[in-house]
N, C-alpha and C positions, 0 to 999 in steps of 0.2 A: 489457109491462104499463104502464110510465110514461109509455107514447108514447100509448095508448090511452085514461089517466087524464084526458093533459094534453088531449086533442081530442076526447073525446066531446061535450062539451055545445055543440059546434060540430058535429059528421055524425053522432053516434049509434055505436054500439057497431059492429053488423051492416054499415055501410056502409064504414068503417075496415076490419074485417076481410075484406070482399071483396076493397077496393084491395090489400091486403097484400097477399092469396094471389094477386091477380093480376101480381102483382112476386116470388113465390117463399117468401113469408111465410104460411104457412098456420096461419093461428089460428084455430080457430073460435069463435062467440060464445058458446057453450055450453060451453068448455074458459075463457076470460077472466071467465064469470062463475062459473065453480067456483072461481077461483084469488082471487077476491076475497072467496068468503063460508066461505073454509077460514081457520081461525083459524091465529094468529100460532105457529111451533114453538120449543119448548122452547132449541134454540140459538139461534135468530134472539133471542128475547127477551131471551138472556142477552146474545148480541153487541151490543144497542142499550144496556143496561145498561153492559157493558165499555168500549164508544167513547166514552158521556157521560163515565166516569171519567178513560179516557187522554186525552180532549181536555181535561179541567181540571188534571191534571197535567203533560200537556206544555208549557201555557201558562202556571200557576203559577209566579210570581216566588223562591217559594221553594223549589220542584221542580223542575221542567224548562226552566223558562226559555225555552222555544222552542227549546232547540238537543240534545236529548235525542235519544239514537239506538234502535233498539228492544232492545239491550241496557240501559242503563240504564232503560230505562221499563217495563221488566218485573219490575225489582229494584224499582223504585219500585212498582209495583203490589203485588209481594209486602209491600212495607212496611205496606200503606195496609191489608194486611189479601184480599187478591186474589189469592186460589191459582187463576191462570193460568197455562196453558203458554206460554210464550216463540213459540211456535210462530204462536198465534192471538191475543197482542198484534203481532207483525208482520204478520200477514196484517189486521188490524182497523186500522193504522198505515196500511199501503197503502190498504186503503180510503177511510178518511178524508183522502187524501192529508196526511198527517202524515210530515215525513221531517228526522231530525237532521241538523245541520251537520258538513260535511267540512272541511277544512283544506286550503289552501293550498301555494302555495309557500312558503319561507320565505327572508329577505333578511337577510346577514349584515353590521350594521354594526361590531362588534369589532374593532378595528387592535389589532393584537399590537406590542409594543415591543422588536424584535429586540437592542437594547443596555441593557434593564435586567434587573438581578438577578431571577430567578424561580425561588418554592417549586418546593421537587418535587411529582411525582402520586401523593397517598395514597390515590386511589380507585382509579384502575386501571380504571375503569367497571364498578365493582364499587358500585351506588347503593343499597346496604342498609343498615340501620341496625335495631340493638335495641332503642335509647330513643329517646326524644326528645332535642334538644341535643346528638347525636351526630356529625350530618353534616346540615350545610347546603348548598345550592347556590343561587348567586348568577345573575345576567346581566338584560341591559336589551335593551330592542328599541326601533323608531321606529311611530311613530304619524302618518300624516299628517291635518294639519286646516287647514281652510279657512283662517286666518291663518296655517300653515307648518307646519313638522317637530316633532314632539312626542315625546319618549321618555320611557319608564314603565322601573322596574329592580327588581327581585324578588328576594328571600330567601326560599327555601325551606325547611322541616325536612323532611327526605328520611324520618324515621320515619311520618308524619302524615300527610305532604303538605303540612301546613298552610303558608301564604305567611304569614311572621312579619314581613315589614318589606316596604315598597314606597315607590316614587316616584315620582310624575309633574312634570316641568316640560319648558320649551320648549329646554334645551339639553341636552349630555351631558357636564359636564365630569364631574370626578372625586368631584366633590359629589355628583352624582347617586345613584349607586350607597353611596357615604358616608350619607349621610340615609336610603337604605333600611337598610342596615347599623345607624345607630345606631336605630332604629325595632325592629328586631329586636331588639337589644340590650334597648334599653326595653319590649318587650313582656315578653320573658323575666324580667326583672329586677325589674318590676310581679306577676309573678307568683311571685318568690318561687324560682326556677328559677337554677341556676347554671349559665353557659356559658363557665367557663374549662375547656378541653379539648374545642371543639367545632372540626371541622375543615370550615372554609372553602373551597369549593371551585369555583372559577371559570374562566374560560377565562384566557388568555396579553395579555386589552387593557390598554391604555397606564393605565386608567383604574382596576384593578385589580392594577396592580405599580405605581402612584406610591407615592412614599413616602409620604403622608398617610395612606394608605388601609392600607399596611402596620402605619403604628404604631398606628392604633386597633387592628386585629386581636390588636398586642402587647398593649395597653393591660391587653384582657379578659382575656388567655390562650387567644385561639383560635388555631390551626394553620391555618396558609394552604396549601393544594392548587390548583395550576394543570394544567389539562390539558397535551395538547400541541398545537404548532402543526400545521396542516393536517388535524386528526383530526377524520371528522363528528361521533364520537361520546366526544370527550374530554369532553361537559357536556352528555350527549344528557336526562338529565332536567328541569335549566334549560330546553332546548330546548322539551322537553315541554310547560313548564307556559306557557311563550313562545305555544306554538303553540294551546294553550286559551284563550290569552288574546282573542288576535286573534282565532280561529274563536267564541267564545262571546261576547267581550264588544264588541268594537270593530268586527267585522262585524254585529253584530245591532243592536247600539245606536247606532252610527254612519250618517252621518258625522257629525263633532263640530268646529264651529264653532272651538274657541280650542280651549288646555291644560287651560286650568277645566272645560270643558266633558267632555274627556277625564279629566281628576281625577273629577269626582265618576263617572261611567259607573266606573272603575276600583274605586272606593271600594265600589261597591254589589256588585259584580261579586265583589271578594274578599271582603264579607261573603257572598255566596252561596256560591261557591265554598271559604269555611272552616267555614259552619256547615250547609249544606244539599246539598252536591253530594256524589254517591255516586261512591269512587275504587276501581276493581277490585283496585287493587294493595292497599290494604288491607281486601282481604274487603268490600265497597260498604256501606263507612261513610264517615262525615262525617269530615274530620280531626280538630274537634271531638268527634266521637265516640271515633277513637283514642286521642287525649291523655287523654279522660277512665277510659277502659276500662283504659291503662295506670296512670296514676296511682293508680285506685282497688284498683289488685295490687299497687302500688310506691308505699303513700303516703309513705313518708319518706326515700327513694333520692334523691340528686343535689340536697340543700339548697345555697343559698351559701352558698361560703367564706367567714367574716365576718372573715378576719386581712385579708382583705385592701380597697381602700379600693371602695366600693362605692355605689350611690343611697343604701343602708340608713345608712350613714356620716354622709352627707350629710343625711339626714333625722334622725341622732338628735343630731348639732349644728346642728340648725334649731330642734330642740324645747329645747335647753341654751337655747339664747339667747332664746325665746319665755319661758322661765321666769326665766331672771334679767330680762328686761324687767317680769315679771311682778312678783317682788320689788320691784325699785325701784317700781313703778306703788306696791304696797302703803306704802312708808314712806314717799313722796312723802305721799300721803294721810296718816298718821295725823300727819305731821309739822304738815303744811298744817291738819287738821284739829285742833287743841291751839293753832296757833297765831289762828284764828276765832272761839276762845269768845265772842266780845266780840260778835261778831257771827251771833247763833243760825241767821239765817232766809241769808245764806251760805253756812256749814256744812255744814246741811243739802241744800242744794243742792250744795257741791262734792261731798259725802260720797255722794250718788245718783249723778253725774257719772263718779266715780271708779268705782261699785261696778259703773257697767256697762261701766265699762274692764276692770276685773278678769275679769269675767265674760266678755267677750268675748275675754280673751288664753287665757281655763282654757279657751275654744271650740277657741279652735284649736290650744290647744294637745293637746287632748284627743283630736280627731277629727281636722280636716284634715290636722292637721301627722302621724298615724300612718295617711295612707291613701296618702298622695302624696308623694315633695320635691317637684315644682312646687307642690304646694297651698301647703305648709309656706312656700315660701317669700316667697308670698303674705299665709301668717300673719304672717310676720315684720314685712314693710312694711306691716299692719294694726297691730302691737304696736309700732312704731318712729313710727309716725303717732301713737297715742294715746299714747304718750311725748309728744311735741310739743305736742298738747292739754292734757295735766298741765300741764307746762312753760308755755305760756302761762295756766292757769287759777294755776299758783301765783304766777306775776309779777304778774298781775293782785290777786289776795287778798293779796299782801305790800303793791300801791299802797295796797289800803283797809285794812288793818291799818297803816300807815304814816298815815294819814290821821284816822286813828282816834287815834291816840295823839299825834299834833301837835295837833288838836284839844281833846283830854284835858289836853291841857298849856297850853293857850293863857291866860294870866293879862291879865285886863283890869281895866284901870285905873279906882278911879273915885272922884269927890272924898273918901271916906270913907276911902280905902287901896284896897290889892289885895284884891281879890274874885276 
């Protein structure tokens, strides 16, 4: 029929169809023009319906991303409100030539440090978990780009799925994995989440039993768990989420010029994959969906420990010191301002001055300083500055109060006596 659409207005219907049956194609023109004025059937209309939808979800930045295989994109249909069988989004996938990403080989760059101290294996390849902040799993892989080697390193929460800390730069020292490490840390800990008693669990590399790396682990109260050496599957869900990485985000968005380049692709990549991408292993929710679905059954389970020293610490002696700064700002003022009467239209000007020092220390100390410690302590070198400003506004009001009163005093001589 398409062959016959695209060349009619060039030989006409009847002359096409002769050549055909004269080559074994027997159509007649009287069977071509039945098949064009019988209307569209009930599936056909729904399948042209169905293909519009799974080609915008496949493509969708925050659905399928391009790399959707026709199980996920069936779940995803269900979502979207599409009681489809699995069966006839595959068969409408083929069609459309729509086809997810497969995975790779995978390249193992981990050197294992056969003479340093290593935890035992608390997982056993047993990657389950009942909460969140239970069991995490660690590891890094290499990235190549155009200006060189670039490696990314990952913390996962093995209840969620969710990737709670990551890294990308151009080398792999022991940093690397460290700054994803504390990132996780910090995410947890923004959130109000305690992870003393979560257990760490990574392969046997150099960059994962140095000491640095161990005494953060102590720092928090987390338990370190290393696989074994030569085992494919001593860290086969790191592995896992390794091998999504590459297949979802650094094949499809690649190749990537520098590490910046690969940062942000990463960046976007894991906001996808923790608020939008459907994970079989938790029933095809979002991790974000997980954490939230648990917390809302378990809203007050697993608070921080506050005996012990914490961001929260940190942040309520940023706001101690925001407030006594704030104090002093106050008596500097009324001090300064008693001592100006002489001079009204000063006064009043220092006394405006002051008030909006005041008011911007109660700022922060109110909001910034109770949402963040990096904000807080932001606030502070804002409160330590307008310290400074006080401090020069009163040196200056003590010149002209000095000035004031030498003058007041000045007795000039004149032929009559002192005047």
């Amino acid at each position: 029929m398409a062959f016959v659409d695209k060349h009619r207005f060039w030989f006409g219907v009847e002359p096409i169809c002769r050549v055909l049956a004269e080559h074994g194609i027997k159509i007649a023109p009287s069977t071509y023009y039945a098949r064009k004025a019988r209307t569209q059937s009930a599936r056909a209309a729904r399948d042209e319906v169905l293909t519009g939808e799974i080609d915008r979800l496949f493509w969708a930045e925050d659905k399928g991303r391009g790399v959707a295989g026709v199980r996920k994109m069936w779940h995803l249909m269900r979502r979207e409100g599409h009681q489809v069988a699995r069966c006839t989004v595959e068969r409408l996938m083929r069609a459309a030539g729509l086809r997810g990403v497969v995975r790779g080989k995978k390249f193992i760059t981990t050197r294992p440090d056969l003479t340093a101290s290593r935890a035992p294996d608390h997982v056993n390849r047993n990657f389950k978990a009942s909460r969140p902040n239970e069991l995490w799993v660690v590891d890094f892989t290499y990235v190549p780009t155009w200006a060189g080697m670039a490696f990314t390193a990952f913390v996962t929460d093995v209840y969620s799925r969710r990737i709670v800390g990551w890294r990308t730069q151009s080398t792999m020292p022991t940093q690397l994995p460290l700054d994803a490490l504390e990132m996780a840390i910090w995410v947890r800990d923004s959130a109000g989440q305690n992870v003393t008693g979560v257990v760490h669990h990574s392969d046997a590399g150099t960059q994962y039993t140095a000491l640095r790396y161990s005494d953060r682990l102590a720092d928090v109260g987390a338990v370190a768990s290393i696989g074994t050496i030569g085992d494919s599957y001593d860290n086969a869900l790191a592995e896992s989420i390794i091998g999504l990485y590459k297949t979802e985000c650094v094949r499809q968005d690649g190749p990537f010029k520098t590490a910046d380049e690969l940062e942000l692709a990463t960046l976007s990549w894991v906001y996808w994959y923790n608020q939008h991408r459907l994970h079989s292993a938790i029933g095809y929710r979002t991790p974000a969906e997980a954490e939230h679905d648990y917390y809302a059954k378990n809203p007050f389970q697993h608070q921080p420990v506050l005996e012990k020293t914490t961001l929260h610490q940190t942040r309520d002696s940023s706001v101690s010191q925001i407030t006594t700064n704030r104090e002093a700002v106050q008596t500097a003022c009324s001090a300064v301002s008693r001592g100006l009467r002489s001079d009204e239209g000063a006064a009043s000007h220092f006394a405006s001055v002051a008030a909006g020092a005041i008011s911007a220390t109660d700022g922060a100390a109110s909001s910034n300083a109770e949402r963040h410690a990096l904000a807080v302590r932001g606030s502070v070198t804002a409160a330590i500055e307008v310290m400074d400003n006080l401090q020069r506004l009163i040196s200056t009001a003590a010149g002209r109060m000095m000035a004031i009163d030498a003058a007041s005093r000045v007795q000039v001589e004149t032929p009559g006596g002192v005047r």
